[in-house]
C-alpha positions in Angstrom: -25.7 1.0 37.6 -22.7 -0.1 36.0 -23.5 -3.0 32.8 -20.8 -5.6 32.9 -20.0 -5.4 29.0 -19.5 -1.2 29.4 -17.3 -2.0 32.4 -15.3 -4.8 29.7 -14.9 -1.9 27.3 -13.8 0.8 29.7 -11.1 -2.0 30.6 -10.1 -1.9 27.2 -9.2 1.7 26.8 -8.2 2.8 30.4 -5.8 5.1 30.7 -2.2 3.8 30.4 -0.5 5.5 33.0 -2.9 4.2 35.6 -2.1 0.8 34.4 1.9 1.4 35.0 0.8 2.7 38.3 -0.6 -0.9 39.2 2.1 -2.6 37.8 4.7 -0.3 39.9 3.0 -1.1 43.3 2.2 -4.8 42.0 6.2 -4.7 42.3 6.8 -3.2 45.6 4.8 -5.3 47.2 1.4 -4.7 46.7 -1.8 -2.0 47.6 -2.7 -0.1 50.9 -2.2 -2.0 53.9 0.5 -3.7 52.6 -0.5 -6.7 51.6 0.7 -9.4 49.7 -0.4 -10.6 46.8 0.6 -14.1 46.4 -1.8 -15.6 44.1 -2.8 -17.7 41.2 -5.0 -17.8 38.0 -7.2 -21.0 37.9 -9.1 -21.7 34.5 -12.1 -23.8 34.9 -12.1 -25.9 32.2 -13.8 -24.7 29.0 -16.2 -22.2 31.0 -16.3 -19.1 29.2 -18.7 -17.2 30.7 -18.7 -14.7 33.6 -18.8 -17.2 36.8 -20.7 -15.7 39.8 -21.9 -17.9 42.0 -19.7 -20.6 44.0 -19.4 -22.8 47.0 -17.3 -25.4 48.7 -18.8 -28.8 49.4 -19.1 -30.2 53.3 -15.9 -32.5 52.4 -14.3 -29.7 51.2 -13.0 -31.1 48.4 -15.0 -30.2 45.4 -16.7 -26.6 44.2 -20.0 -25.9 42.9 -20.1 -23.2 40.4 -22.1 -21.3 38.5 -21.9 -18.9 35.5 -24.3 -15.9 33.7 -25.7 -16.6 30.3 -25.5 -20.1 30.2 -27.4 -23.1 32.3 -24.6 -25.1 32.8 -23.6 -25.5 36.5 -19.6 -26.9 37.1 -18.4 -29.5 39.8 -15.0 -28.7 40.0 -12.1 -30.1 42.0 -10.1 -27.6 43.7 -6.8 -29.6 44.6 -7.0 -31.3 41.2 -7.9 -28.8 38.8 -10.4 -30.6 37.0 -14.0 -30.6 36.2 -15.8 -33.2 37.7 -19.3 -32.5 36.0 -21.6 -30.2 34.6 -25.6 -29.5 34.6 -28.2 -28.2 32.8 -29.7 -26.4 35.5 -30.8 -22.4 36.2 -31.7 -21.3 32.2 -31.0 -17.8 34.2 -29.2 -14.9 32.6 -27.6 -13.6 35.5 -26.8 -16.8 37.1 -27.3 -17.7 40.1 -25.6 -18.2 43.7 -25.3 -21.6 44.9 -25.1 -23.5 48.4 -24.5 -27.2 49.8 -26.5 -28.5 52.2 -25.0 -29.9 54.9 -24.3 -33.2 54.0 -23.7 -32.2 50.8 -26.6 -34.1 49.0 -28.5 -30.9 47.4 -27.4 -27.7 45.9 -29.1 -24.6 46.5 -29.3 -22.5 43.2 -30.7 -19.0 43.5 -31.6 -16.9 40.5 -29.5 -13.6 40.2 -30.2 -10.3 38.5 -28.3 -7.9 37.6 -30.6 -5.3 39.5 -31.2 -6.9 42.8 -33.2 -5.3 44.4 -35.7 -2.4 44.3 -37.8 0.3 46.4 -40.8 -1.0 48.6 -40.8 -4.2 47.0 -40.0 -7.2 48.6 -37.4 -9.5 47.0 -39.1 -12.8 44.5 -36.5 -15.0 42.9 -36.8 -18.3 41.7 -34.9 -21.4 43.5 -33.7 -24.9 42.5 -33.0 -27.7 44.4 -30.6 -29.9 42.4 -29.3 -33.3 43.5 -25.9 -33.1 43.7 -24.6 -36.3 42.6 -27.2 -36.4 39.7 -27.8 -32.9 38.7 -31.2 -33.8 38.5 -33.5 -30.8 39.3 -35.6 -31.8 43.3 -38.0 -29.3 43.3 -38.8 -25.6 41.7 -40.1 -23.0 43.2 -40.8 -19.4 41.7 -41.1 -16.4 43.8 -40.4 -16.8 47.1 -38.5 -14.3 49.4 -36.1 -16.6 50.9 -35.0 -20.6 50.8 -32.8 -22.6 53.5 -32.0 -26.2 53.9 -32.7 -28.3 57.3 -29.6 -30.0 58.9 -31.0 -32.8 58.4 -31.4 -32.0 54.8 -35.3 -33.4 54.8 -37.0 -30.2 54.1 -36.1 -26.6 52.5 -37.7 -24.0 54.4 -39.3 -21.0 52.0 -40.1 -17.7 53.4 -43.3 -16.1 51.0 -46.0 -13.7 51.7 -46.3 -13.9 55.3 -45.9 -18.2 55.1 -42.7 -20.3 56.8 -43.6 -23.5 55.2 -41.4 -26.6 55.0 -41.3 -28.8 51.9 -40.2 -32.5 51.7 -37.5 -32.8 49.6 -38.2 -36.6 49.0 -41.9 -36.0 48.6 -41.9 -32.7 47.1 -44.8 -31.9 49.4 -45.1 -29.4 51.9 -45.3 -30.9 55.1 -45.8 -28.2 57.6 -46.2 -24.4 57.7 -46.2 -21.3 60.2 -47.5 -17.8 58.9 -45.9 -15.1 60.6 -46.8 -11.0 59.7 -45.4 -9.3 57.6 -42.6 -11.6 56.4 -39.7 -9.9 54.2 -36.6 -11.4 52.4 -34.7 -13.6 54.7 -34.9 -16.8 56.9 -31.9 -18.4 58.5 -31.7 -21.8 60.2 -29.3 -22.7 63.2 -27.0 -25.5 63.0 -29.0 -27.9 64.8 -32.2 -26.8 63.6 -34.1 -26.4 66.1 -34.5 -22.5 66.1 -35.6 -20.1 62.9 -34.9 -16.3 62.5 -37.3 -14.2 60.3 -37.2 -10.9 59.5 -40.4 -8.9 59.1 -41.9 -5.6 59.1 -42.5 -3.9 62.7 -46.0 -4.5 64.0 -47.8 -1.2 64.1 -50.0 -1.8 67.3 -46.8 -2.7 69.6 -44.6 0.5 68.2 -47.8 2.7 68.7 -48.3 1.6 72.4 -44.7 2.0 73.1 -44.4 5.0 75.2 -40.9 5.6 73.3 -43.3 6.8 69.5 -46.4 7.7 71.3 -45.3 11.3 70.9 -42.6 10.9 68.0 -44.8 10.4 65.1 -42.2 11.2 62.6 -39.7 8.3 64.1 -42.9 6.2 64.3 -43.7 6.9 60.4 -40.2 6.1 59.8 -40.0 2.8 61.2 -43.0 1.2 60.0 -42.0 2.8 56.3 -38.5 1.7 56.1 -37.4 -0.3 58.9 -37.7 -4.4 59.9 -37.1 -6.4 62.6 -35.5 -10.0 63.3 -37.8 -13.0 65.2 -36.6 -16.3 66.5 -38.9 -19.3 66.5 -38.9 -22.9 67.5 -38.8 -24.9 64.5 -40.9 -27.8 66.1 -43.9 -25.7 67.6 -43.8 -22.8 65.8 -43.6 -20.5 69.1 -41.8 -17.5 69.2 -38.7 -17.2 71.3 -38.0 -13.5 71.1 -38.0 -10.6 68.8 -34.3 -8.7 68.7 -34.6 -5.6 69.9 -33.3 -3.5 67.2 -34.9 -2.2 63.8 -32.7 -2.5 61.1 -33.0 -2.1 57.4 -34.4 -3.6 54.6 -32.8 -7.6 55.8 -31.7 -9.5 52.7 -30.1 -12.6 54.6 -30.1 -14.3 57.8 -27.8 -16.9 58.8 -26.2 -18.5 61.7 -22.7 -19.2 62.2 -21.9 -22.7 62.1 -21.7 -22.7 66.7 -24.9 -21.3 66.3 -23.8 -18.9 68.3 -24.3 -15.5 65.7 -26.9 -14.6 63.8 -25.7 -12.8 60.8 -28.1 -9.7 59.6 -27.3 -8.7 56.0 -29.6 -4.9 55.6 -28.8 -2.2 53.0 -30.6 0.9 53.9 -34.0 2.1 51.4 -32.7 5.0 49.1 -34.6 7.7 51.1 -33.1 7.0 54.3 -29.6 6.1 52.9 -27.4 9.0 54.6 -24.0 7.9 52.4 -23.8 9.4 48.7 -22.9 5.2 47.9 -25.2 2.2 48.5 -23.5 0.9 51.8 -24.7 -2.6 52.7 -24.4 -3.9 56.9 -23.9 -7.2 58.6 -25.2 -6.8 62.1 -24.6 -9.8 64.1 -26.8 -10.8 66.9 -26.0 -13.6 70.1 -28.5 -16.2 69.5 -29.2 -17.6 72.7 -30.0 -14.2 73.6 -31.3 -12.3 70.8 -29.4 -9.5 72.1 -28.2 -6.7 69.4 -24.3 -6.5 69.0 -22.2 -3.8 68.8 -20.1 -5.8 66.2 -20.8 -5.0 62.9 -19.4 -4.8 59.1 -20.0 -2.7 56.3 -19.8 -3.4 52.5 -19.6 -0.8 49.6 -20.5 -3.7 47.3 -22.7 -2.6 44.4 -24.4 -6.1 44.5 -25.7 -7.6 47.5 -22.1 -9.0 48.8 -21.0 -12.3 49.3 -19.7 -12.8 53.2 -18.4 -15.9 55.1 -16.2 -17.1 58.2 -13.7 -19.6 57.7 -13.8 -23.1 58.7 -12.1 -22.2 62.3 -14.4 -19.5 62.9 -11.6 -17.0 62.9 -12.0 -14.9 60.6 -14.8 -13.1 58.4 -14.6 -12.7 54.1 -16.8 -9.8 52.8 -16.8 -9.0 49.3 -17.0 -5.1 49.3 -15.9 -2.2 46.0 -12.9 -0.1 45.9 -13.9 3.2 43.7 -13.4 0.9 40.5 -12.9 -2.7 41.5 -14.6 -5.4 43.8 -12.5 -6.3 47.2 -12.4 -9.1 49.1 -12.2 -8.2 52.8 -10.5 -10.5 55.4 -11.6 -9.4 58.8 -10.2 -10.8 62.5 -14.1 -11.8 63.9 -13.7 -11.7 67.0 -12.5 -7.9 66.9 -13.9 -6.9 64.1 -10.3 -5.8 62.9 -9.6 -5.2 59.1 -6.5 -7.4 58.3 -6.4 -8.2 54.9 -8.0 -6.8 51.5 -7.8 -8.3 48.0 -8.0 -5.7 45.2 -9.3 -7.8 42.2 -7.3 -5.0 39.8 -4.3 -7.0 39.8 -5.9 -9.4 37.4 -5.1 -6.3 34.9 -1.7 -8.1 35.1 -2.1 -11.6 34.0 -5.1 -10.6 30.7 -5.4 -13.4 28.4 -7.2 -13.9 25.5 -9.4 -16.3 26.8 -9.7 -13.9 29.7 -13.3 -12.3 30.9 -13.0 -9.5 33.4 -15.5 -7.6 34.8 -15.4 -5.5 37.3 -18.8 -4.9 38.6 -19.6 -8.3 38.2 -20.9 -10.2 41.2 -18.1 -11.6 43.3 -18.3 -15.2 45.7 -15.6 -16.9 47.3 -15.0 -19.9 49.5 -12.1 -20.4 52.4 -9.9 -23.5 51.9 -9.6 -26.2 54.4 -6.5 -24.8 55.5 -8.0 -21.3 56.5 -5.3 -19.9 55.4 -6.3 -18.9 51.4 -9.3 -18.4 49.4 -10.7 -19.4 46.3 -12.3 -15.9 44.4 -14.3 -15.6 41.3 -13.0 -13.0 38.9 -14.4 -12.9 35.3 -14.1 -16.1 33.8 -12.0 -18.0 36.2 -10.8 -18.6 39.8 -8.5 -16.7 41.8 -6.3 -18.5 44.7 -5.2 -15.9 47.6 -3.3 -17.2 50.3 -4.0 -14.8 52.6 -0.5 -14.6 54.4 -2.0 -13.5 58.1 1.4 -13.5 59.0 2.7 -10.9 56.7 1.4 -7.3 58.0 
């Protein structure tokens, strides 16, 4: 895997005519697809290192962002162009991805690395809740598999070694918890919290009494080796609704779409059943009053686990994905699942600065505006404003 500072240095000395060959389709109107590039270079203040993590507050008006090698976390006002405020928070190398709550009280920080995950191991990071007005760290907690706030933003919700628990966040305590078999990486709360999806490992006495493995050993081996599965429980008694029926792979994230209406299923296949030659990460989407599977899907060459949301209307679907050199912002149409826009971060060849940090294998996040109509991207050292231009195909 690719180390940011060999990709800065392989910037340096790439090859010229490759460069005129941006600059020539920069001019005609931009990459495949046709799209157009109409964007803007956005310093954040004095921040000079590599910012990967960043998020958009519920009143939309200011950004939470985050940077590797350095502590320092950045309020940032988008429409003003000013730093608000900066923390001492996250001492973490690779930085760390951040998240409102949803009142915007806390901020979610979770630690990064720059390899993120590994063979039949089970993801531990480190989390931080910080108070958002104050900076001031809420509570620690070192690795767990997975972290989500409540609605209501009273508890955070840690997934760990087979334990759903819910911690105060005014007490610090742990107030209640569920244990649930074999729990893996992810845990996802809908928007009125009163249902939890977990993903976890098959469990070995149902497949072996399904009539479907009885006589397939090698699919049965397969599936209790490599594959997991999604649960949905009540968040007040603990009961479980239903258990999707679908085996998917190695689940990094779970979340529900603001209707509550999807569940998203991030997955990225265990290197001895991956069938591409490139790591290819999925985002299944399941209907969550049914826990019925979907045929809707998305796919991600991102060499990092990739950033993904929908827009404030519900329209349309971001993805962060990888050309063959450069990280990609995808714009999908979600409710066909349609391609319509792609953002090649390459172009930022043509506006270096000194003060400029690119990297392209670096981690890329982005947020929608209010306006649903352009996007705010991270790209070495500073921001990136797309509009997205729907209009213009």
């Amino acid at each position: 895997m690719r180390g940011f500072k060999g990709e800065l240095i392989r910037q340096q000395v790439f090859p010229l005519f490759y460069a005129v060959i941006l600059i020539m389709i920069f001019r005609t109107g931009g990459f495949a697809q046709g799209e157009n590039y109409e964007f803007e270079r956005i310093k954040i203040g004095d921040v000079k290192n590599l910012i990967v993590g960043v998020d958009l507050s519920p009143d939309k008006q200011k950004l939470a962002i985050s940077s590797v090698q350095s502590y320092p976390m950045v309020l940032f006002d988008w429409s003003k162009r000013e730093v608000l405020n900066k923390f001492d928070v996250g001492e973490w190398y690779a930085g760390s991805s951040v998240r409102f709550s949803t009142g915007g009280k806390y901020i979610l920080l979770q630690q990064l690395f720059y390899i993120d995950w590994a063979l039949n191991k089970d993801r531990e990071v480190n989390f931080l809740v910080v108070d958002a007005t104050s900076g001031k760290v809420v509570k620690s907690f070192e690795k767990i598999h997975a972290a989500a706030f409540t609605p209501d933003e009273k508890f955070l919700v840690t997934n760990t070694a087979g334990e759903i628990a819910f911690w105060n966040l005014e007490s610090g305590n742990k107030d209640k918890s569920f244990s649930v078999a074999g729990t893996t990486n992810a845990v996802g709360i809908s928007p009125d919290g009163k249902h939890l999806a977990v993903s976890h490992r098959p469990d070995p006495a149902e497949l072996k009494n399904n009539p479907s493995y009885k006589k397939n050993k090698k699919a049965l081996n397969i599936i209790l080796k490599y594959k997991q599965q999604v649960s949905v429980y009540n968040a007040e008694t603990f009961e479980k609704e239903y258990t999707v029926g679908e085996f998917y792979d190695i689940i990094y994230r779970l979340e529900y779409s603001p209707d509550g209406n999807t569940i998203f299923c991030l997955n990225i296949p265990h290197l001895k059943t991956q069938t591409a030659i490139e790591r290819i990460t999925y985002i299944n989407t399941i209907t969550a009053q049914t826990g019925q599977a979907s045929r809707k899907g998305f796919t991600s060459r991102a060499v990092f686990e990739p950033d993904f949301k929908l827009s404030h209307d519900g329209k349309l679907l971001g993805l962060v994905s990888q050309s063959s050199k450069f990280p990609e912002l995808h714009i999908y149409d979600f409710e066909t699942g349609k391609l319509t826009k792609r953002f090649e971060l390459a172009t930022r060849f043509l506006e270096k600065h000194d003060d400029d940090l690119i990297a392209g294998d670096m981690r890329t996040s982005f947020v929608f505006l209010p306006d649903n109509k352009a996007v705010l991207m991270t790209m070495g050292n500073h921001l990136v404003l797309w509009n997205i231009n729907l209009n213009d195909q």
